[in-house]
C-alpha positions as a Python dict, from the first residue, in 0.01 Angstrom:
ca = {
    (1, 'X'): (0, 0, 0),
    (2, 'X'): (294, -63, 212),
    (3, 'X'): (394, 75, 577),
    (4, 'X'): (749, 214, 571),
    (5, 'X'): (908, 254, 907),
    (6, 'X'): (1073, 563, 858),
    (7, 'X'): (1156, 656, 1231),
    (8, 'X'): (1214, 500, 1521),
    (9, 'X'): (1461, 369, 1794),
    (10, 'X'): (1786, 473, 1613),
    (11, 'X'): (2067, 227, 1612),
    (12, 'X'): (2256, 103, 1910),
    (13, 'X'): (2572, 101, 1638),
    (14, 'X'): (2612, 534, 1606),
    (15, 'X'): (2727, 602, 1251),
    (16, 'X'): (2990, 871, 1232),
    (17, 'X'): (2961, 1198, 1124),
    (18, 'X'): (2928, 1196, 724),
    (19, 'X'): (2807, 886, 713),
    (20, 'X'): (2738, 742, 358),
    (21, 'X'): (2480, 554, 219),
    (22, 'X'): (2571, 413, -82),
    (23, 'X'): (2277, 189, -182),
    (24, 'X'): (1940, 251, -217),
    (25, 'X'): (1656, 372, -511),
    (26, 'X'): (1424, 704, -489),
    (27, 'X'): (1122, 772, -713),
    (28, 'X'): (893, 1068, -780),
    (29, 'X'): (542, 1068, -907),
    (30, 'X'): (534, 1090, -1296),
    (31, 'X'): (811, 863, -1382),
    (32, 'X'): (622, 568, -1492),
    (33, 'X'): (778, 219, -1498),
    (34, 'X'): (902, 78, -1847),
    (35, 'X'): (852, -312, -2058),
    (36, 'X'): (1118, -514, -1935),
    (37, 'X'): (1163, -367, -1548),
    (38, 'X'): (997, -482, -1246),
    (39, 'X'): (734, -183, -1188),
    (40, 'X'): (748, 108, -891),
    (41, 'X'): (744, -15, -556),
    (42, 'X'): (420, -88, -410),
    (43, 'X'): (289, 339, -302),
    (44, 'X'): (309, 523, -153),
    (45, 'X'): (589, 570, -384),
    (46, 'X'): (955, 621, -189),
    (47, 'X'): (1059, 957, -223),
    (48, 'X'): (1378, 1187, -181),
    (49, 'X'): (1173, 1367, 107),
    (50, 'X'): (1110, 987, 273),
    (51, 'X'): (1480, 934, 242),
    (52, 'X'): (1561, 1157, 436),
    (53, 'X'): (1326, 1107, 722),
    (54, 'X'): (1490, 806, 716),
    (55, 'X'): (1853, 887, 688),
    (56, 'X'): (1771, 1105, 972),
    (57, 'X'): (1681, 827, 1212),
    (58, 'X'): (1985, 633, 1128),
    (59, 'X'): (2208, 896, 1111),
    (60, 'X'): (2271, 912, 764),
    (61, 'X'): (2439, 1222, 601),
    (62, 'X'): (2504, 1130, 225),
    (63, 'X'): (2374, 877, -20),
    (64, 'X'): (2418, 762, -334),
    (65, 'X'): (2135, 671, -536),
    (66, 'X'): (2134, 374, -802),
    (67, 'X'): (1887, 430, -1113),
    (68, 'X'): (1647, 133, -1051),
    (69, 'X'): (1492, -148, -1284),
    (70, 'X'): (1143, 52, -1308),
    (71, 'X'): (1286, 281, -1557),
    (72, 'X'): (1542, 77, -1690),
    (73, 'X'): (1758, 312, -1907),
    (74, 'X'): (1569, 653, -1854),
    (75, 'X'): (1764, 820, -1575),
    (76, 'X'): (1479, 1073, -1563),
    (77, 'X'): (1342, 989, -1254),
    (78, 'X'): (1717, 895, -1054),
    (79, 'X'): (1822, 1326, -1217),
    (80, 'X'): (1510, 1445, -1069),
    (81, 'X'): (1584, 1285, -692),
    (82, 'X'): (1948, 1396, -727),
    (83, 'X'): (1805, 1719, -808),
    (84, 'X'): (1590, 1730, -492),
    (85, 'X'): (1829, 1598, -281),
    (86, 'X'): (2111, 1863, -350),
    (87, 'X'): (2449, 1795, -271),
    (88, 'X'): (2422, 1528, -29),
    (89, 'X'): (2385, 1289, -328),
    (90, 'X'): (2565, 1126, -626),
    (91, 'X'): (2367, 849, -843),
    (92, 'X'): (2479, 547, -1035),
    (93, 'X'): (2279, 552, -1353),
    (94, 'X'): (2199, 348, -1662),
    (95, 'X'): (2444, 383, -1944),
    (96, 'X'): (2502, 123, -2265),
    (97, 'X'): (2755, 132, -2580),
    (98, 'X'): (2524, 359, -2789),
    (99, 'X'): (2507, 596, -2519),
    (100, 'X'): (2649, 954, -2677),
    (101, 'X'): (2910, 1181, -2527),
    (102, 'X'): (2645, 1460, -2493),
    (103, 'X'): (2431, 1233, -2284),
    (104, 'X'): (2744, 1144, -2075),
    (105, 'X'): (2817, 1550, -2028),
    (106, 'X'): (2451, 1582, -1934),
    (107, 'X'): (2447, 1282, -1689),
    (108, 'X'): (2796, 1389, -1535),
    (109, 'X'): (2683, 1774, -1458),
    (110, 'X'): (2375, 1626, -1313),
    (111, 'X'): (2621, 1456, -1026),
    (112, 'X'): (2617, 1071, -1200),
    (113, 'X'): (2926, 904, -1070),
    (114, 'X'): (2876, 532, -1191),
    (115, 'X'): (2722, 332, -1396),
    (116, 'X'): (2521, 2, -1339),
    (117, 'X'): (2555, -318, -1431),
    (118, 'X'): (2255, -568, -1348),
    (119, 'X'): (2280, -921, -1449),
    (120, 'X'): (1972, -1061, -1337),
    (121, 'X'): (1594, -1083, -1447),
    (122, 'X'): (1455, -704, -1448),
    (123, 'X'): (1800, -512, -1507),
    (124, 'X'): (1904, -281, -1799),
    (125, 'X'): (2218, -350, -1898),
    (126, 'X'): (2423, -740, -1779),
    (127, 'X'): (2709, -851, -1810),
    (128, 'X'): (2697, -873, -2223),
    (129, 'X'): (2781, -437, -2263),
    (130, 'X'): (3023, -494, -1990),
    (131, 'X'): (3369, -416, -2149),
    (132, 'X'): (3185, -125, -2333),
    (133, 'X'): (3033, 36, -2080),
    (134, 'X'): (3360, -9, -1875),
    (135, 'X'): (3542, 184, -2151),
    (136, 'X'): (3289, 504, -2119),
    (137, 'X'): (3276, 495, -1714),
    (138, 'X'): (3684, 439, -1735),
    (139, 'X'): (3683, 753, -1963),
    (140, 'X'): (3494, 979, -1682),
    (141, 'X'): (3687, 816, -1402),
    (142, 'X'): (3289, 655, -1298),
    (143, 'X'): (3271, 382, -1090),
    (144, 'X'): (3083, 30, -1187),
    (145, 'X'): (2860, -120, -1000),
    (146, 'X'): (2816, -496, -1112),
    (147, 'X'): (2567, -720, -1010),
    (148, 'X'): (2519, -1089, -1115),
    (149, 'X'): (2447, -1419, -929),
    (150, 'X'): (2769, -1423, -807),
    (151, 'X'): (2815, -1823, -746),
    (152, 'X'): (2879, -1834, -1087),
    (153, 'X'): (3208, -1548, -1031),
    (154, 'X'): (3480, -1785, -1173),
    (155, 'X'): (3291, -1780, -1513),
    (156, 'X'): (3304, -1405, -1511),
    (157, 'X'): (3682, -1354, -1289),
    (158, 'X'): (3855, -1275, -1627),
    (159, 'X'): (3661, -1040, -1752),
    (160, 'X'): (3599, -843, -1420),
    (161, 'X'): (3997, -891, -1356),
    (162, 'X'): (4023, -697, -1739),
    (163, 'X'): (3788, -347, -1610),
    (164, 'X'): (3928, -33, -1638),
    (165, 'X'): (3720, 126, -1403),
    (166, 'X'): (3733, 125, -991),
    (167, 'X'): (3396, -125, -996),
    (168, 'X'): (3183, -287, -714),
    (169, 'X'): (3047, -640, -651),
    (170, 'X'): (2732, -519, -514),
    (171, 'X'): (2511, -710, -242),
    (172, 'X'): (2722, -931, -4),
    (173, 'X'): (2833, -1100, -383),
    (174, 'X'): (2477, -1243, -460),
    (175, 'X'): (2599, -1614, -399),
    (176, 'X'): (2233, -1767, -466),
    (177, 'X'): (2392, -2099, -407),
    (178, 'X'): (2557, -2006, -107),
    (179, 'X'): (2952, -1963, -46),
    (180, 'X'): (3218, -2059, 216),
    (181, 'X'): (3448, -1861, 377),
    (182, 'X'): (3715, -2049, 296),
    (183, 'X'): (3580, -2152, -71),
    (184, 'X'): (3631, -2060, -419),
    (185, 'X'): (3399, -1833, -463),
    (186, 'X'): (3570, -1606, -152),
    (187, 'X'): (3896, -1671, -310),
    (188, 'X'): (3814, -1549, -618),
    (189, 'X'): (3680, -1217, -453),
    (190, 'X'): (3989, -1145, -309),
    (191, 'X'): (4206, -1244, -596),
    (192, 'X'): (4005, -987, -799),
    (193, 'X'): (4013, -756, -469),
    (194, 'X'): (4406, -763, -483),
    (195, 'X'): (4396, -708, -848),
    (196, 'X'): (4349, -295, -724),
    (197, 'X'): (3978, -190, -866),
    (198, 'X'): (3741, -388, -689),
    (199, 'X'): (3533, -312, -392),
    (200, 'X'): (3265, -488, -219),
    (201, 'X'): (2939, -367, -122),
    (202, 'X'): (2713, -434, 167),
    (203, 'X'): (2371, -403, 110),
    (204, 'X'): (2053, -606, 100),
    (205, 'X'): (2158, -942, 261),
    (206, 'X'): (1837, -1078, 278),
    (207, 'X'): (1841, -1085, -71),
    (208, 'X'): (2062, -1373, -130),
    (209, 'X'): (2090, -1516, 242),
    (210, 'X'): (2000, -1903, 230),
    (211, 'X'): (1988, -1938, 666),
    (212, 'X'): (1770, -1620, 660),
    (213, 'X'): (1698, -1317, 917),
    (214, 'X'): (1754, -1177, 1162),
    (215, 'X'): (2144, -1271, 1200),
    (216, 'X'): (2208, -1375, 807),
    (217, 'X'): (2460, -1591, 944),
    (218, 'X'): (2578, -1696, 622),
    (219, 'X'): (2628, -1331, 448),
    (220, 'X'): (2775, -1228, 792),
    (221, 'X'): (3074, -1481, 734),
    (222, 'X'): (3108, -1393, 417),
    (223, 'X'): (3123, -1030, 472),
    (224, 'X'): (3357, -1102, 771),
    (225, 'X'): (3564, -1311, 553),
    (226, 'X'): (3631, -975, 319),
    (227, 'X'): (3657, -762, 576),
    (228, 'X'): (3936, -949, 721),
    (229, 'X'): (4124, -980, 412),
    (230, 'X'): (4069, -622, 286),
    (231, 'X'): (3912, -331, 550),
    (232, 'X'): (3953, -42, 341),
    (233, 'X'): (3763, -237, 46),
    (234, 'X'): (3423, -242, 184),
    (235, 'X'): (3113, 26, 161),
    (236, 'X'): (2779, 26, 286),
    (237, 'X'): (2388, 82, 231),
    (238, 'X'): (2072, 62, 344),
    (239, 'X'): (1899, -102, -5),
    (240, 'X'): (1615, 141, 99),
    (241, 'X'): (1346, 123, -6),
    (242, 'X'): (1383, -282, 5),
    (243, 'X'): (1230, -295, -334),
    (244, 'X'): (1115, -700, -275),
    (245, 'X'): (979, -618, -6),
    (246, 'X'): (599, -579, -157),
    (247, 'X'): (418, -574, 157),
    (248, 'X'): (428, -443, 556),
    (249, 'X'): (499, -774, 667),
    (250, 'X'): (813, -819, 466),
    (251, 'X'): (941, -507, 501),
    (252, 'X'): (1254, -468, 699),
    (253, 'X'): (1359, -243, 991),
    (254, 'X'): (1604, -9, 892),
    (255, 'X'): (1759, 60, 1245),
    (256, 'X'): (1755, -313, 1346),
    (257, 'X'): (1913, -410, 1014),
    (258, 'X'): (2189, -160, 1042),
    (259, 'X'): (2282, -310, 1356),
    (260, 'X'): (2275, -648, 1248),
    (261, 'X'): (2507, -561, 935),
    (262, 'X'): (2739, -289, 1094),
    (263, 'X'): (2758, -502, 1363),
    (264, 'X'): (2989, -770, 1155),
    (265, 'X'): (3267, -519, 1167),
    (266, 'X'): (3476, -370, 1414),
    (267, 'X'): (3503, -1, 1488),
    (268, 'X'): (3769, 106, 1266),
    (269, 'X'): (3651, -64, 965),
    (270, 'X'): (3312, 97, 1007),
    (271, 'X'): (3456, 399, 1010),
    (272, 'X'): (3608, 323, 622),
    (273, 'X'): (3293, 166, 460),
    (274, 'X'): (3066, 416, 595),
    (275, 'X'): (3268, 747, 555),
    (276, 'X'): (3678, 709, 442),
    (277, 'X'): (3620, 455, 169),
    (278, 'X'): (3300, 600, -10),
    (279, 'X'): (3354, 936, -9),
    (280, 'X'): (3726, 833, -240),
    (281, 'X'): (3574, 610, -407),
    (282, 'X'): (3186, 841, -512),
    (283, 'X'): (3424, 1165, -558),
    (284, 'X'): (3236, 1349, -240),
}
């Protein structure tokens, strides 16, 4: 069992009106967890209806939810929260190169946007289907979402610099070896930034932050480092339900953390990554 804070204090930093969410994983009871994925968070089991107890306290007003590692590529579970949640939600969902037209029809009615990319231990589908599941999200005008240790980006800059598809480095990058500022990791960012179809994502910083919590100082320079070069490229989320999190203890709070990450930016580019630049970018 785990204690999620869903209400409380909300955040000193007010999110505007339409706010969007544009990270985080939902479950429902009879969706069980598949070989090869990490299992369900620890219950009770994070549902649409704890969402939004919790979007409520930070004054969240749309989300989009990412088909998580428990049921790697059955998007059961992520069409039945969608469902639930009505149209206040879009989802990111779990597509590879066998998967059929019909199922792409099916998925797209169902409000999927995107499709996911997960390079690391527990994820679907890496960096190996990239170009082909590119080609299929390119064809539906879906976003990517592409995540992969990310201080190993110059091995991959070609290939992301080739996509089709608008497509997001997720998580503050994932450097899991750290990066500068002023490095060549950052540099490659932006090169692939200017390059017109990448955005970046911030979400779940203490999930690659080497100097740790509660300021993240490292991920904070980063993040201020992109936001300086390109403002209108950023978006936002909460990484609820902070699936590493496996007990209380560990488990973050949502209104302090918002603070801490929103507070990295200044006023006007908050106003893009939580409401200006999503809502383009999901098709809200």
């Amino acid at each position: 069992m785990i204690d999620r804070k869903l209400t409380g204090t909300p955040p000193t930093i007010r999110l505007p009106e339409g706010a969007i969410d544009t990270q985080c994983h939902m479950y429902l009871p009879g969706y069980p967890a598949l070989p090869g994925g990490p299992g369900n968070p620890p219950d009770p089991l994070p549902t649409p209806a704890m969402y939004r107890q919790m979007a409520e306290w930070i004054g969240i007003s749309r989300v989009v939810v990412t088909q998580g590692n428990a049921q790697q590529g059955d998007n059961s579970c992520l069409l039945a929260c969608l469902e639930d949640l009505g149209d206040m939600a879009r989802g990111v969902a779990v597509i590879d190169a066998d998967t059929s037209e019909q199922e792409l029809d099916r998925l797209s009615a169902a409000g999927i946007v995107g499709a996911r990319i997960m390079d690391l231990p527990g994820g679907a589908v890496g960096l190996s289907q990239l170009e082909a599941v590119d080609a299929k999200a390119a064809a539906r005008g879906w976003v990517l979402a592409v995540q992969f240790d990310g201080s190993d980006i110059l091995d991959h800059e070609a290939r992301l610099s080739g996509l089709r598809s608008n497509w997001i480095l997720d998580h503050h990058g994932k450097f899991f070896r750290g990066a500068a500022p002023d490095g060549p990791e950052l540099a490659a960012v932006k090169r692939l930034i200017d390059g017109g179809r990448c955005w970046f994502k911030l979400a779940g910083c203490y999930e690659s932050s080497r100097t740790g919590g509660p300021e993240y100082a490292d991920i904070a320079a980063v993040t201020r480092a992109v936001a300086a070069h390109a403002p209108n490229r950023l978006i936002w989320g909460t990484n609820w339900p902070h699936n590493l999190a496996r007990t209380t203890a560990d488990y973050p709070d949502d209104g302090l953390l918002t603070d801490t990450v929103l507070g990295w930016l200044d006023e006007d580019t908050r106003r893009l990554a939580l409401c200006d630049t999503p809502e383009r970018l999901f098709g809200f």
